[in-house]
N, C-alpha and C positions, 0 to 999 in steps of 0.2 A: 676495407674499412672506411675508404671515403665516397662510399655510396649511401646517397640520403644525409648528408653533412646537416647541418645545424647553423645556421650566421645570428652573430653576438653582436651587439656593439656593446663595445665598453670604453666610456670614457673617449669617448667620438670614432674610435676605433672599429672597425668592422673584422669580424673575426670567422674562420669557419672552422670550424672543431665536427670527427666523427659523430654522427647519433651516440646515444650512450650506446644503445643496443647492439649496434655494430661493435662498440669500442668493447663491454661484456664480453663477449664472444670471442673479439680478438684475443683478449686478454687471458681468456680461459686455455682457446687453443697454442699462446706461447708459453702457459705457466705448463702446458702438458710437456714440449720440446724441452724446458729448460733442466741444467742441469744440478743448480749450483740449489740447494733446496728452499734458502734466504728468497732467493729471487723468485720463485718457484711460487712461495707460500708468499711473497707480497704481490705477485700479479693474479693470484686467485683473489686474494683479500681487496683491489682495484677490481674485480672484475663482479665480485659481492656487493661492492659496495654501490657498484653501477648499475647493478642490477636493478635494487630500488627504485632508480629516477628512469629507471627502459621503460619503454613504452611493450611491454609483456608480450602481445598477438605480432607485434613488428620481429622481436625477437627472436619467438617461436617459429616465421613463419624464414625467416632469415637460415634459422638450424634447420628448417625443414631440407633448404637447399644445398646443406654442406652434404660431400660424401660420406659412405659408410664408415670408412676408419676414422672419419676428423668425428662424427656423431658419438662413434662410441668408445674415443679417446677423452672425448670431453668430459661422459658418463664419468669413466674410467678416472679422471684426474680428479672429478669433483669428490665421487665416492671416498678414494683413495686419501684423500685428502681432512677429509669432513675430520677426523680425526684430534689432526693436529691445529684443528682452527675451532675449539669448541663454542666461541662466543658466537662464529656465523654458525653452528648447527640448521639453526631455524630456516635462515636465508640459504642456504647449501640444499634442503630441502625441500624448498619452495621452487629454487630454481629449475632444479630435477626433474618433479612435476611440470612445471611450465614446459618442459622438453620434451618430454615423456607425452604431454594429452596430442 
């Protein structure tokens, strides 16, 4: 996750926070591990929403590099998911595709 960081200043402050892109993905494959469903459905909904500000070919090429089970657990959790999150529909299926080409 903290490969390719980001540095903030804020408020004189130098910051370094994960890429979104990196932090996405993370967040994808811990809402896949978790158990508790709350936590589950607000780390895919962090991971949607982070989606939007990724920088998309950084992302994609990021998933390119995970193994076979963490690729098609992610599928697996976003699918499974899409569901119970109807207002990200849109974004749930956008990101699919961006994994998918």
């Amino acid at each position: 996750m903290l490969e390719d960081p980001i540095h903030i200043t804020e408020n004189g402050i130098k910051i370094t926070v994960p890429s979104p892109s990196n932090y996405c993905l993370h967040k994808v494959i811990i809402a896949n591990r978790r158990r508790v469903e709350d936590k589950k459905l607000k780390d895919l909904e962090q991971a949607i929403c982070t989606y939007g500000i990724s920088d998309h070919q950084y992302l994609k090429k990021q998933f390119d590099e995970f193994p076979k089970k963490w690729k098609e657990a992610v599928f697996q959790v976003l699918r499974k998911n899409k569901e119970k999150l109807p207002l990200f529909d849109k974004e749930i299926e956008e990101m699919v595709i961006t994994l998918q080409k």
